[in-house]
SEDOKOL-734556 format. One record per residue (C-alpha): x, y, z; chain. Coordinates in steps of 0.02 Angstrom, whole numbers, padded with zeros to 5 digits. Layout:
<nodes>
((X Y Z) A) ...
</nodes>
This chain:
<nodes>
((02053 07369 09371) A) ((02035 07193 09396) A) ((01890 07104 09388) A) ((01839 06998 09519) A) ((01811 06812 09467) A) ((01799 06653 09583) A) ((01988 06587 09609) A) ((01931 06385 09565) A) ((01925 06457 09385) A) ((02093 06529 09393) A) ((02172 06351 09470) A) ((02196 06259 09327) A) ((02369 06177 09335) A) ((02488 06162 09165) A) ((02451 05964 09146) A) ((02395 05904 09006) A) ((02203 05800 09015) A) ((02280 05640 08855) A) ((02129 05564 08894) A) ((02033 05725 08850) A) ((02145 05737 08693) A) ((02122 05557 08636) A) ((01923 05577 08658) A) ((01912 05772 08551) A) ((02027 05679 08422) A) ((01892 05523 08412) A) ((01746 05653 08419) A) ((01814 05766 08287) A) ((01908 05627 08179) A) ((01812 05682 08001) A) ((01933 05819 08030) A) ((02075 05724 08014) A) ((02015 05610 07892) A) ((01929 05719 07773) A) ((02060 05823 07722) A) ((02216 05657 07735) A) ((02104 05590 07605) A) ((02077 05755 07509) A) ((02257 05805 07510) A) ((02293 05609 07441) A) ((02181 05632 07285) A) ((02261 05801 07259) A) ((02441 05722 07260) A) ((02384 05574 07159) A) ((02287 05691 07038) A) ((02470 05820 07042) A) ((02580 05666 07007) A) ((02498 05594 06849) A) ((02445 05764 06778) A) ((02602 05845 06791) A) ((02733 05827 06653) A) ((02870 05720 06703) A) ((03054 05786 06697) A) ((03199 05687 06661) A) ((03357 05705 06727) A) ((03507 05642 06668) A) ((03706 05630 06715) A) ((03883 05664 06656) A) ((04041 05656 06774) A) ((04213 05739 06745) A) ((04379 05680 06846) A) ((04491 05848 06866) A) ((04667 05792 06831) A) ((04822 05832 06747) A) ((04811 05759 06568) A) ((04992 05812 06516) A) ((05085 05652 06495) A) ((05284 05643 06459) A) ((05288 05600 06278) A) ((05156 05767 06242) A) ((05294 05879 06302) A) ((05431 05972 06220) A) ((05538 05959 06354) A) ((05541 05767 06382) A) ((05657 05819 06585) A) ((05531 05917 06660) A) ((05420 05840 06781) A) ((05262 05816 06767) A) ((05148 05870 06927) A) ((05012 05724 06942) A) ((04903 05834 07080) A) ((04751 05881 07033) A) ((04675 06059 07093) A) ((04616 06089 07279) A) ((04423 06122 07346) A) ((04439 06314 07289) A) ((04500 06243 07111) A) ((04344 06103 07105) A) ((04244 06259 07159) A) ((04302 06384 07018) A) ((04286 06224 06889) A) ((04095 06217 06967) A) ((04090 06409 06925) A) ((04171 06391 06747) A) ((04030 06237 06711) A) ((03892 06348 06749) A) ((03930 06504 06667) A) ((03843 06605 06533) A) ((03980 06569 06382) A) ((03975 06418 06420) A) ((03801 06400 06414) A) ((03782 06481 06229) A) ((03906 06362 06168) A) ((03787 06210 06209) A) ((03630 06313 06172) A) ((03695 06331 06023) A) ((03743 06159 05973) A) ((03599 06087 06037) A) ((03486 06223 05950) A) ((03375 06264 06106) A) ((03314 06429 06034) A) ((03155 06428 05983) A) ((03132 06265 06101) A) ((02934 06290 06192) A) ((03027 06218 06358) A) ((03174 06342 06356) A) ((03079 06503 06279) A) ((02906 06509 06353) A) ((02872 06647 06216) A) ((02908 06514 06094) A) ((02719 06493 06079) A) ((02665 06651 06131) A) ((02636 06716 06331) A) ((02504 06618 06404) A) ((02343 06683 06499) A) ((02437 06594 06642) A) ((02589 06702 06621) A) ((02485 06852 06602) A) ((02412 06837 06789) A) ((02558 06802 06863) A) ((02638 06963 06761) A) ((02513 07070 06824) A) ((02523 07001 07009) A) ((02706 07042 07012) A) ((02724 06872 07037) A) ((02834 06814 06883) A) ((02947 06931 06777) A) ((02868 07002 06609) A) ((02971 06883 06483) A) ((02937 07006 06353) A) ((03070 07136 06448) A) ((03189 07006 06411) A) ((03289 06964 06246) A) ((03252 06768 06180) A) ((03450 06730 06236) A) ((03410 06801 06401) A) ((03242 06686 06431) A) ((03351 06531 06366) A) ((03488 06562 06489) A) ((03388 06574 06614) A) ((03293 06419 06618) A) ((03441 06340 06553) A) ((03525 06383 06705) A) ((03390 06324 06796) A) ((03392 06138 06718) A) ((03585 06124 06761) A) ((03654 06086 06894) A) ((03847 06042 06953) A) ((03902 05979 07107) A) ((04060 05889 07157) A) ((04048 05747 07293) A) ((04137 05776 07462) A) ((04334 05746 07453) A) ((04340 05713 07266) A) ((04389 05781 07107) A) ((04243 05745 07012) A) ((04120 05864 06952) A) ((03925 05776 06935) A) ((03827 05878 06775) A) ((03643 05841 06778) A) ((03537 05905 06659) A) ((03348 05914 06667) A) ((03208 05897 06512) A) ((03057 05856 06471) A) ((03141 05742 06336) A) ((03244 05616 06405) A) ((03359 05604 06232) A) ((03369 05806 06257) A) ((03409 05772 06443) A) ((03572 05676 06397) A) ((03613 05761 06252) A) ((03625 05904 06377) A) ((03719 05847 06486) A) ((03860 05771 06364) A) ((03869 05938 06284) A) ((03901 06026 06427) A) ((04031 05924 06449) A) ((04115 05913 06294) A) ((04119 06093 06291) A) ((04181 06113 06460) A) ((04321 06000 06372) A) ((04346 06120 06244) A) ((04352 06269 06330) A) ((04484 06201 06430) A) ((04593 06144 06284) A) ((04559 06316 06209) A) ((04613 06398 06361) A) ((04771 06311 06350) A) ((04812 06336 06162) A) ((04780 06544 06215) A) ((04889 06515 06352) A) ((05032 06463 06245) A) ((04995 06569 06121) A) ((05020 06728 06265) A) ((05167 06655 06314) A) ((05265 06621 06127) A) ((05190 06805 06105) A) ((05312 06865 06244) A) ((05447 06740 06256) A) ((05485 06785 06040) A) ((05531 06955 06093) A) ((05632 06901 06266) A) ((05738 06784 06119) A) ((05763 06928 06023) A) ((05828 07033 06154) A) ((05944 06896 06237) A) ((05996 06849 06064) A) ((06075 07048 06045) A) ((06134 07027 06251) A) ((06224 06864 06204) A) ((06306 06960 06062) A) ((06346 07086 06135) A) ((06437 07023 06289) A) ((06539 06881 06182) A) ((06608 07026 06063) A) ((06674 07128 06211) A) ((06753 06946 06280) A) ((06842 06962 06124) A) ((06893 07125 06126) A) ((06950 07138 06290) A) ((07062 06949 06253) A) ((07132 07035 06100) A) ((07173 07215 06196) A) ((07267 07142 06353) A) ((07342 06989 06235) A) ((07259 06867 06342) A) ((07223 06747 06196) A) ((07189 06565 06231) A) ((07283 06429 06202) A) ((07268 06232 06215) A) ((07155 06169 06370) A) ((07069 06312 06362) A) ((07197 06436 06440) A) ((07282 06573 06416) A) ((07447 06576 06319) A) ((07577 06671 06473) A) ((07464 06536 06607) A) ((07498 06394 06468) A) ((07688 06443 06444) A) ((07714 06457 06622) A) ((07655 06254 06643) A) ((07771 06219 06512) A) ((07927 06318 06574) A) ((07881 06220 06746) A) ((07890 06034 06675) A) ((08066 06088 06550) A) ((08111 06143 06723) A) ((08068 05972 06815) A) ((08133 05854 06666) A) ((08310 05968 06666) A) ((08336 05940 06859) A) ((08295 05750 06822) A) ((08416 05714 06708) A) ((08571 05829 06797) A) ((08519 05737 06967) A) ((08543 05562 06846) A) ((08685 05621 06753) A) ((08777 05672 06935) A) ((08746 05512 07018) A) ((08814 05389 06889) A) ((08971 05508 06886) A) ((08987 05475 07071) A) ((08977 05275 07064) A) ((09079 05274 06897) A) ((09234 05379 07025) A) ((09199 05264 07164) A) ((09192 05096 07053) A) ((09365 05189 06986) A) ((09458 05199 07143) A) ((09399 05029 07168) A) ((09455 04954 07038) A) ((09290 04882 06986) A) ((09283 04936 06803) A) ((09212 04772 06731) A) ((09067 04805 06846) A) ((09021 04974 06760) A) ((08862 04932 06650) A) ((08912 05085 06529) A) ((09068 05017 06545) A) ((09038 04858 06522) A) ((08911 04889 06381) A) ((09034 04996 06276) A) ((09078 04890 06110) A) ((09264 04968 06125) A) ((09286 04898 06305) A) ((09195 04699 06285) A) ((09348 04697 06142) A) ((09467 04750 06262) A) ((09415 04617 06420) A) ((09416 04498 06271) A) ((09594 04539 06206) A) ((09618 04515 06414) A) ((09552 04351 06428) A) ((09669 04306 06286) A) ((09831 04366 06325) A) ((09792 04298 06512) A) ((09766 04140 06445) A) ((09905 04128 06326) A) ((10020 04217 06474) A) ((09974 04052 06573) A) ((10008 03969 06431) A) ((10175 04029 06439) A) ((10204 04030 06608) A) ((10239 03825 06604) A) ((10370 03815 06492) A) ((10444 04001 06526) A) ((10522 04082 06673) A) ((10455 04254 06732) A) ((10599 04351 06677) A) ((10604 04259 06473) A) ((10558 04404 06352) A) ((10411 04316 06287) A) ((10308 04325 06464) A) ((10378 04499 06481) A) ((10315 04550 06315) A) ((10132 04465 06336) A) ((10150 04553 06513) A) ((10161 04719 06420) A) ((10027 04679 06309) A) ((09901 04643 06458) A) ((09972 04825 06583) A) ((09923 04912 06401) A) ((09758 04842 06396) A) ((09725 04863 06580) A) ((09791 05040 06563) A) ((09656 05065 06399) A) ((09523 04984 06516) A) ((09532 05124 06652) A) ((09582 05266 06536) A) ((09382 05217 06445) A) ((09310 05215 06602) A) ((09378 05360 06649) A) ((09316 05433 06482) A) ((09168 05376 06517) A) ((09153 05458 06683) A) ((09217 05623 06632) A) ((09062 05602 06497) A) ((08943 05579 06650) A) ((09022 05716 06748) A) ((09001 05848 06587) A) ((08833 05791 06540) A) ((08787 05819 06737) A) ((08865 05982 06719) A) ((08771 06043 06559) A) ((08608 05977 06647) A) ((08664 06124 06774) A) ((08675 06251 06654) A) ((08512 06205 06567) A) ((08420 06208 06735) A) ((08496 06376 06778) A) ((08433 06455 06624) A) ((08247 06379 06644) A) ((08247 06446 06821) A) ((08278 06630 06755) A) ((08148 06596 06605) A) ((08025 06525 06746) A) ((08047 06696 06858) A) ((08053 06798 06714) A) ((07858 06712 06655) A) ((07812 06681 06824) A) ((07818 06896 06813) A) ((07733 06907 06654) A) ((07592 06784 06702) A) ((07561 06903 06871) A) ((07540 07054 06759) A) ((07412 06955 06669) A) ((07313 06900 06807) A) ((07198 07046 06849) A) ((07159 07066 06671) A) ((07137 06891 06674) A) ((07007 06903 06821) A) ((06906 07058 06735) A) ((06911 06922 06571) A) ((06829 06776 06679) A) ((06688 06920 06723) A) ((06666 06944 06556) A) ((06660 06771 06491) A) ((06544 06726 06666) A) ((06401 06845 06609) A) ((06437 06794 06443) A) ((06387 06599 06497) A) ((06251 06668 06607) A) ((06172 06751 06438) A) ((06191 06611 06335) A) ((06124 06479 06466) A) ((05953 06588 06488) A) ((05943 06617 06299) A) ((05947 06419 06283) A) ((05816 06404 06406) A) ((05716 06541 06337) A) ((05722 06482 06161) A) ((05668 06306 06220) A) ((05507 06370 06329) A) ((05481 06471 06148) A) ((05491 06312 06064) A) ((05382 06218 06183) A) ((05263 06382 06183) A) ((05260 06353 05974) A) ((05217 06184 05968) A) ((05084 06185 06104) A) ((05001 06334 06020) A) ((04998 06207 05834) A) ((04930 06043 05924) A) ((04750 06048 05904) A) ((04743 05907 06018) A) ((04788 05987 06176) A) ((04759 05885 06332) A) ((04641 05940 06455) A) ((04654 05970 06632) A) ((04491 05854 06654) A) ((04423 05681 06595) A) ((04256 05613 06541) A) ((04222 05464 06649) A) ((04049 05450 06627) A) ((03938 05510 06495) A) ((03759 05546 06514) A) ((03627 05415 06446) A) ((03442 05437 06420) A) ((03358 05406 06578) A) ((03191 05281 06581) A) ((03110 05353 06735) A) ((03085 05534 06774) A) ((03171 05628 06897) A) ((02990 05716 06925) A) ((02873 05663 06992) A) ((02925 05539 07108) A) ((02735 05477 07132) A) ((02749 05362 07288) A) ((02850 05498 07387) A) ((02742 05636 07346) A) ((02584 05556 07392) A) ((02647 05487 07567) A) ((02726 05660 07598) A) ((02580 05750 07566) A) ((02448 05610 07657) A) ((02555 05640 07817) A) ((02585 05802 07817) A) ((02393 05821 07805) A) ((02356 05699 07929) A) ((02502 05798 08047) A) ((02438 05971 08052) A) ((02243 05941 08027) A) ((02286 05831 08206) A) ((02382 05954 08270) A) ((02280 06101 08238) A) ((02136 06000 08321) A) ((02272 05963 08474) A) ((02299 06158 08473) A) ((02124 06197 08482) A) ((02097 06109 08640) A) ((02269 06166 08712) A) ((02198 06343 08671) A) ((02029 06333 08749) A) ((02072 06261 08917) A) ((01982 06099 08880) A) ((02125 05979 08871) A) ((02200 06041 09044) A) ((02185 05934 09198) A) ((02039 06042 09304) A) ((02091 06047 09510) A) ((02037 05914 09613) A) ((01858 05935 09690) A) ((01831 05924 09891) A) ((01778 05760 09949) A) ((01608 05724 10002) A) ((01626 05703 10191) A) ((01750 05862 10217) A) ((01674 05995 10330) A) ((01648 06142 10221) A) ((01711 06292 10285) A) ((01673 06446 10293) A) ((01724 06540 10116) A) ((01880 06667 10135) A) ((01880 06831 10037) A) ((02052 06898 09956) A) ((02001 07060 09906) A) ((02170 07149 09746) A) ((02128 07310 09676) A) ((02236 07408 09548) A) ((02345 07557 09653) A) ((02245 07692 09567) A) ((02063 07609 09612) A) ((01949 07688 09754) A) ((01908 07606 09902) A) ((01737 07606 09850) A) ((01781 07485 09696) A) ((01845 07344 09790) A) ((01783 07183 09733) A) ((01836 07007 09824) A) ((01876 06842 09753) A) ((01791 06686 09851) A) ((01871 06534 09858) A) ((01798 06369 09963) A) ((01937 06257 10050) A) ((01926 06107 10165) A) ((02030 06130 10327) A) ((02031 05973 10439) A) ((01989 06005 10620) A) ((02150 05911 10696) A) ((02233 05735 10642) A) ((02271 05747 10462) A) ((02153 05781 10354) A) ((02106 05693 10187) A) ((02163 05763 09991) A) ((02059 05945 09979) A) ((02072 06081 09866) A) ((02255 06205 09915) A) ((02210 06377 09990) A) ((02208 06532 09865) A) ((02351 06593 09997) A) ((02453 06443 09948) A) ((02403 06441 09759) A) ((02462 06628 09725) A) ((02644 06587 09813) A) ((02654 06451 09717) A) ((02639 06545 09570) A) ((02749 06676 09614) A) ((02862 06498 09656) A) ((02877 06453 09473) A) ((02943 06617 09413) A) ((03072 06671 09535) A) ((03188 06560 09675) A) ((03141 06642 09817) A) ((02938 06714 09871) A) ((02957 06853 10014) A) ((02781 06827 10090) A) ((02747 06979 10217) A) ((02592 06957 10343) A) ((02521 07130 10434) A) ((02482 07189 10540) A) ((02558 07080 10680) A) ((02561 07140 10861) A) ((02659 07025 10979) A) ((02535 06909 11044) A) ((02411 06949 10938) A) ((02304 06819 10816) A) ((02392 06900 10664) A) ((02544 06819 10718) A) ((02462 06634 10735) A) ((02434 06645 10552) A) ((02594 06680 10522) A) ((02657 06532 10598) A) ((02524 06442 10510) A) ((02567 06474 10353) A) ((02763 06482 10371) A) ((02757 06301 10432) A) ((02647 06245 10280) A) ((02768 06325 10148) A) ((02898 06222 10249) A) ((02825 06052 10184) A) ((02860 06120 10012) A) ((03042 06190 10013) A) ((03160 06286 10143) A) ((03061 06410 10227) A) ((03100 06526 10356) A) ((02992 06629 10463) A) ((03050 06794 10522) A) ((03000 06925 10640) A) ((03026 07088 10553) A) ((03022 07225 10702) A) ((03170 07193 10792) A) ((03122 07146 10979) A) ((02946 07047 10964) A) ((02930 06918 11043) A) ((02790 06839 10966) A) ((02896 06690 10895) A) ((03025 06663 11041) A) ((02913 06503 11114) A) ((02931 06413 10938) A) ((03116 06384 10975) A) ((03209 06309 11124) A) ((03323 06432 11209) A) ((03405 06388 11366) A) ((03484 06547 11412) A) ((03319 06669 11411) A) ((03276 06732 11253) A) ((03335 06711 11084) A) ((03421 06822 10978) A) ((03346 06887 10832) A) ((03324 07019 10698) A) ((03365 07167 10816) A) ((03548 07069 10843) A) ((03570 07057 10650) A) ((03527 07219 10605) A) ((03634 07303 10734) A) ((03765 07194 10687) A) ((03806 07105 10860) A) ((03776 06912 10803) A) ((03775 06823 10627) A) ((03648 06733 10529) A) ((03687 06567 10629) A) ((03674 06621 10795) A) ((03493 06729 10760) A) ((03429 06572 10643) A) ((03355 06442 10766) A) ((03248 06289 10710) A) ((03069 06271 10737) A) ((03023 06142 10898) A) ((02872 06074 10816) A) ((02920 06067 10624) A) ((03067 06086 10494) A) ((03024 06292 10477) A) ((03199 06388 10557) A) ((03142 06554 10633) A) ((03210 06727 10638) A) ((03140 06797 10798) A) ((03134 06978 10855) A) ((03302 06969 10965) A) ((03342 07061 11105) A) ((03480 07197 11053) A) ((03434 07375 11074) A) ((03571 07466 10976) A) ((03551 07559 10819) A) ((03520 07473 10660) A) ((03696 07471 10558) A) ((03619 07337 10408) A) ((03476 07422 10311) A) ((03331 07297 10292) A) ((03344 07287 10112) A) ((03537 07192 10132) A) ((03449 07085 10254) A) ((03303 07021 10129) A) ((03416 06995 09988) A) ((03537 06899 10096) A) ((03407 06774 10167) A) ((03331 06761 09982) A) ((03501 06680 09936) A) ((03450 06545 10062) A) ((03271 06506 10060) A) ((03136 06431 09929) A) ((02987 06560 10054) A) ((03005 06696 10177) A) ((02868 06732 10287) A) ((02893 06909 10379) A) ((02775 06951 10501) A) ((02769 07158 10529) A) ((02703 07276 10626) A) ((02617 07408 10478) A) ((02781 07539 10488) A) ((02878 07395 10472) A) ((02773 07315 10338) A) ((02800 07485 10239) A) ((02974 07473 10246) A) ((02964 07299 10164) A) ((02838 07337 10043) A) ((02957 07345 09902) A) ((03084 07211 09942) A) ((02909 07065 09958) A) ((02852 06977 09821) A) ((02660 06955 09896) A) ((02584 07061 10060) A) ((02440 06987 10156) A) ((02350 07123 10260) A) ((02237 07036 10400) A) ((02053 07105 10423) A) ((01925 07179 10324) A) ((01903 07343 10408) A) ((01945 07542 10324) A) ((02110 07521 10415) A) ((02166 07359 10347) A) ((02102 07437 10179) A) ((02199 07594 10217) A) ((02348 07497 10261) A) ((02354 07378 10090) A) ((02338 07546 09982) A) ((02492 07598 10063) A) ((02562 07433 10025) A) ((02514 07442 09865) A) ((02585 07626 09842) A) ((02754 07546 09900) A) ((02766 07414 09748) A) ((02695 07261 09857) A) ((02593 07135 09757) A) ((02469 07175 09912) A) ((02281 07080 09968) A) ((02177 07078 10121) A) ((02139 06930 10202) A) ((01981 06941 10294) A) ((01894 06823 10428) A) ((02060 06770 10518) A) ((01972 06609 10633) A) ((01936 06541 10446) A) ((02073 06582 10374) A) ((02189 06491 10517) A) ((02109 06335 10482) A) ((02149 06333 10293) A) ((02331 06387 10329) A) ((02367 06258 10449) A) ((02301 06120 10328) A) 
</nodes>
């Protein structure tokens, strides 16, 4: 059950009193100084007391390091792109792993180091404590390589900056020479291990490609011997141009052929201008004629007896023996002349005819290979197959052998390039990494000065003190008389009821000055900031009653705070129909809505005297066909405050759909009534002394 405790305690709004908060903080400031300045001595003390650690830096570029003149194979291209984020990543991964690690532990002889193997010197009684806290791991479960990896690990650290290939090793020590050394041996190693990678690499790879050789080397045998075979078997044995010997005599046969229809076709057509320079009697006009040593001496004896005939002819008559004879001498030499051409033609004629012959016969040999050479060419075809996989097993051998080659000679250079650079090498830093003394005190000074002020700001917060208390009454309002809201828990007896006083100012009729807000007003304003909508329901409320006045009361004061509406909850009362102007007789209402005869606009009618809208009692008198519930949770869609004012069945009905229920009077019935209310699920209260409760509503 709740206890009952004056409401002005309970009206404390959520503002914050800075004023307050300024004053605690000046009243309470050796809380905020005193430990500022405590905390600034303990980070000055920390920072010089502490040993400082040095940190220093090596960078690697990640790129290919294989140039053109380092190769075997001087035509193969060389891919300049370095690796991708995952690659950078798994080079991060390779940096910081454990065999990497013992290589530079090693080298730089960290075992037995007090900074690397804190049971160099023995566990400490610092150690021991922490041991037996479960605090710190027992070193002595661990081996000495174990401890030195471990804080070895700790001290480096790898990180590649965004969007580049280059990996950032930074390497921590007390000793700032040990610090770089570090970090320069990590990276030299990293070096190594990548050159050694390679030289294994090769190393795999001549491993396999000696016995691919060996094999291809048998293949490549192997096929060329049954090439051979198969040439010698089916007599398919090559010749000049790299051809087989029918193919090769078939080309030859071809151009015989050719030349031997050249020469008949020549050998014909001089034959046929020799006859036709014959018949026309154009012998000296015949070059082989005219070439022919037998015939120039002949057409010279010609020109001589013609001349010497003319000679003749002017001293001799036609018919004196000596022109006859030279006569005769010149029809022999005519008749020589033609009977050499004609030689000479009949020469042309036979050598056109032997031509004939000859091309004859190299027709027949031509058909007779041309049928020898189409035997051949399937076997020919299954040779080409042969000789194709032949080539094919010679070409791979050659590339095999020369990867093998490559494979060899990569595996001998001791100097095999790197997939990664040094482009910066670590130096010996002059200041620390740790402390960083100005930092460390600031940070710690205002982080002091930040939580011992807020924990002081909390403190106030937490009490109530730094909240802004209500505003009191004013000194010339009439005090009224007080109002008692009596809430009990459902299972409490009548007997137990306890009431909650609360003094309000209520002006008498202009407005009134500031005063303190009615407890009726303060708990729906409450139930305002958690939830949209606060269903108020007032009861009892008969229909002319003063119940119903305070209804109206206190629906048109939640209407100067958000959209109210004030509804009439038993369908027919008429207790509201004079607060809105209705020509026609009266209103419709809540009986119209529930029996489903009008809407929400025509049964919603404005308030004459203020900006409330009303929802009187109506004047339908069918059956209900909308259950009360729909009603309620349709009007809550609407509306910041509902006000329903019920008769005590109806107020039963809407005890579980309200938020808050006001029962009016002080009496065992009103009592009886706000159980019942309570029983229901209503948030419920009596509200006693109605004539003083109507002037605090209607402030």
């Amino acid at each position: 059950m709740r206890a009952d405790i004056p409401i002005e305690t309970e009206a404390v709004t959520n503002e914050v009193d800075l004023s307050h908060v300024g004053r605690a903080l000046k009243k309470k400031r050796w809380w905020v100084i005193g430990p500022t300045l405590v905390a600034l001595a303990g980070a000055l003390v920390f920072v010089n007391v502490v040993k400082p650690r040095y940190t220093s830096e090596a960078r690697l570029l990640l790129e290919n390091q294989d140039d053109f003149y380092a190769r075997v194979d001087k035509g193969e291209r060389i891919d300049a792109n370095g690796p991708d984020a995952e690659g950078v990543q798994s080079q991060i991964q390779l940096l910081t792993s454990r065999d990497l690690a013992r290589r530079v532990i090693k080298q730089l002889g960290l075992q037995g180091n007090v900074e690397f193997d804190s049971l160099a010197n023995g566990m400490g009684a610092l150690t021991r404590v922490m041991v037996l806290l479960g605090l710190q791991r027992d070193p002595t479960q661990m081996s000495p390589e174990d401890r030195i990896l471990e804080k070895f690990g700790e001290k480096l650290s790898v990180l590649s900056p965004t969007k580049t290939r280059v990996l950032s090793i930074e390497f921590s020590s007390r000793n700032p020479d040990l610090a770089a050394r570090g970090a320069n041996a990590v990276a030299d190693a990293y070096i190594e291990m990548q050159q050694e990678a390679k030289r294994s690499i090769a190393r795999t790879a001549a491993q396999s490609l000696a016995t691919l050789v060996s094999d291809l080397h048998g293949r490549v045998a192997e096929a060329e011997a049954k090439v051979e075979d198969y040439r010698a078997k089916t007599g398919l044995l090559v010749g000049a141009n790299n051809t087989v010997i029918p193919t090769q005599q078939l080309g030859e046969l071809n151009n015989q052929l050719s030349n031997a229809r050249g020469v008949q076709a020549d050998a014909q057509a001089k034959a046929n201008i020799l006859r036709d320079m014959l018949r026309q009697n154009r012998i000296g006009e015949i070059p082989d004629v005219a070439n022919n040593e037998v015939m120039r001496r002949i057409f010279e004896q010609r020109v001589a007896l013609r001349a010497q005939l003319a000679l003749e002819s002017r001293t001799l008559l036609p018919q004196h023996p000596r022109i006859k004879e030279l006569e005769a001498q010149l029809h022999d030499l005519d008749m020589q002349w033609r009977a050499a051409a004609e030689r000479t033609a009949r020469t042309l004629e036979n050598e056109a005819r032997i031509a004939s012959v000859r091309v004859e016969n190299l027709t027949k040999v031509l058909d007779d290979q041309k049928r020898v050479a189409g035997a051949a060419g399937a076997e020919e075809v299954k040779l080409r197959d042969l000789e194709r996989a032949a080539r094919l097993l010679k070409d791979q051998l050659e590339t095999e052998t020369a990867k093998y080659q490559e494979a060899l000679a990569r595996e001998r250079v001791k100097a095999t390039p790197a997939d990664a650079r040094i482009i910066q090498r670590g130096l010996a830093p002059q200041l620390p990494s740790f402390p960083k003394k100005l930092p460390i005190a600031a940070f710690a000074t205002l982080a002091t000065l930040i939580l011992s002020t807020g924990a002081i700001v909390a403190g106030e917060l937490l009490t109530g003190r730094a909240r802004v208390a209500p505003p009191a009454a004013p000194l010339d309002a009439p005090q009224p008389e007080p109002v008692r809201i009596a809430a009990q828990e459902r299972s409490a007896a009548p007997a137990e009821r306890l009431a909650e006083t609360v003094e309000a100012a209520a002006p008498p009729v202009a407005p009134p000055p500031a005063q303190t807000a009615p407890d009726v007003i303060h708990r729906i304003d409450s139930a305002r900031a958690a939830q949209s909508c606060v269903k108020v329901l007032v009861t009892p409320c008969e229909k002319d009653g003063k119940p119903a006045e305070t209804a109206i009361a206190l629906a048109r004061n939640l209407a100067r705070r958000g959209r109210t509406l004030l509804a009439a909850a038993d369908p027919g009362a008429r207790a509201f129909d004079a607060l809105v102007h209705s020509p026609g007789g009266a209103p419709k209402g809540m009986a119209d809505l529930s029996a489903g005869v009008a809407d929400f606009a025509e049964v919603i009618h404005r308030d004459v005297g203020s900006r409330l809208h009303v929802l009187p009692g109506g004047i339908a008198a069918g059956d209900e066909q909308y259950e009360l519930s729909l009603i309620v949770t349709a009007l809550a869609h609407t509306y910041d405050f509902i006000v329903f004012a019920a008769s005590p069945d109806q107020a039963l009905r809407l005890a579980a759909h309200v938020d808050l229920a006001f029962v009016l009077g002080g009496d065992a019935a009103a009592e009886d009534l706000r159980a019942r209310l309570a029983q229901e699920g209503a948030d419920a209260h009596l509200l006693e002394d109605v004539q003083g409760l109507d002037g605090l509503v209607a402030a």
